[in-house]
C-alpha positions in Angstrom: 1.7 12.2 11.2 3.3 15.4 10.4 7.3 15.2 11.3 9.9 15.1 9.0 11.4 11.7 8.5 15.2 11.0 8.1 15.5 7.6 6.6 19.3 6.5 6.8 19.6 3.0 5.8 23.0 0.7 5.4 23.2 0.1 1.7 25.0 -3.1 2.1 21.8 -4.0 4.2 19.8 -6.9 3.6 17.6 -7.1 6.8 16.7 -3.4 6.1 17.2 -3.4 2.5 17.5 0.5 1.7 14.7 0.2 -1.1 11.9 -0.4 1.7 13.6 3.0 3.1 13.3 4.5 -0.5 9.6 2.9 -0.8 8.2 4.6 2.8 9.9 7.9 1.8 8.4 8.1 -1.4 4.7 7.0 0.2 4.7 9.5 3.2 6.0 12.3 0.5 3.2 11.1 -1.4 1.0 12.1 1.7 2.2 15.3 1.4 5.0 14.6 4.3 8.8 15.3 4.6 10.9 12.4 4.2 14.8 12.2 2.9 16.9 9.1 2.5 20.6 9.1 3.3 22.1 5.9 2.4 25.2 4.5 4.4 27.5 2.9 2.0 30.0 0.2 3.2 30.6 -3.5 2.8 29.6 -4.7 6.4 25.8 -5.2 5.7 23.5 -4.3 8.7 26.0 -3.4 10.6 27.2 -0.5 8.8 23.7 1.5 10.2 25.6 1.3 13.7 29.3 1.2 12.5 29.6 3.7 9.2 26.4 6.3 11.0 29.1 9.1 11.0 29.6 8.8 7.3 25.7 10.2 6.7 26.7 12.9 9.9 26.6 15.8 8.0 23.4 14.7 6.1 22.0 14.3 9.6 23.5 17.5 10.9 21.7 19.7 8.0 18.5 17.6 8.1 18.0 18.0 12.2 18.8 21.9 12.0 16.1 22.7 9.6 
């Protein structure tokens, strides 16, 4: 696979903890791909991935126009 990945996990998240985000990052950079985490930090567990997105928005916004 060759695109860039944008991992943006919930931190607060324990049905995607943000280490397995951390963990593929680290294994497809290891495969000479392009992968950055953005953590979301909250308190609302899972749901901050839908809720709290906008706080990782300008992380998003600079990774998408490269």
């Amino acid at each position: 696979m060759k695109a860039n990945i944008l991992f943006v996990p919930a931190s607060p998240d324990e049905i995607f903890p943000p280490e397995l985000s951390r963990r593929a990052a680290e294994r497809y950079r290891a495969q000479s791909g392009v992968a950055e985490v953005a953590a979301i930090e909250g308190d609302g567990g899972h749901l901050d991935g839908v809720l709290k997105v906008a706080k990782q928005g300008e992380a998003i916004r600079a990774f998408l126009a490269k």
